[in-house]
N, C-alpha and C positions, 0 to 999 in steps of 0.2 A: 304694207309690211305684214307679215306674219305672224302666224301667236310664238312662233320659236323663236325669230327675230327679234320681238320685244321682251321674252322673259330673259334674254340673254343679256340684256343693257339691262334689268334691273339691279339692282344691287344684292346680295344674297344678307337675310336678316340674319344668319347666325352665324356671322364673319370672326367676332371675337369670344373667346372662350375662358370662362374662368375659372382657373383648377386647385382643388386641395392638395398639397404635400404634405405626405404622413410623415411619420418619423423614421421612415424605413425608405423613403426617396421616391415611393411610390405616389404619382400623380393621378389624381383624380376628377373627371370634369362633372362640374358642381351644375353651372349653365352658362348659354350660349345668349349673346347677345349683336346687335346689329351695331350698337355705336362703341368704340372702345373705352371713352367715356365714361359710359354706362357700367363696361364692366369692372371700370379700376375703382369708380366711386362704392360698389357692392365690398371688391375684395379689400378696401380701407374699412368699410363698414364690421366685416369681419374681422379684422388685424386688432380694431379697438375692441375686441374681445379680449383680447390676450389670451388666447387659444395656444396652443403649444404650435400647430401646424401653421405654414407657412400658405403663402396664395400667389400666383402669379395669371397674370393676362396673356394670353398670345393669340395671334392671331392665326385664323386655317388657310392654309394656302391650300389652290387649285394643283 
């Protein structure tokens, strides 16, 4: 196998992304993470701020 061959069956670390929502609807990406897990546990950790702005996960598509 090839080195192109095997970076392609890795998996990509920064598949889900976690974003601030202003009050203006404007999304912002805070940071990038490999498991979605990861990034829902962060943007609950932020929610219990009680921060006026809002957080959502998505993931990046190819």
């Amino acid at each position: 196998m090839n080195d192109a061959t095997t970076t392609h069956d890795e998996p990509d670390p920064s598949r889900w992304v976690l974003y601030r929502i202003d009050d203006n609807g404007n999304e912002v990406e805070m940071r990038r993470f490999a498991e979605r897990a990861e990034a829902e546990a962060l943007m609950r950790e932020y929610e219990r701020h009680g921060h006026k702005q809002a957080y959502l996960v998505r993931e990046l598509r190819a």
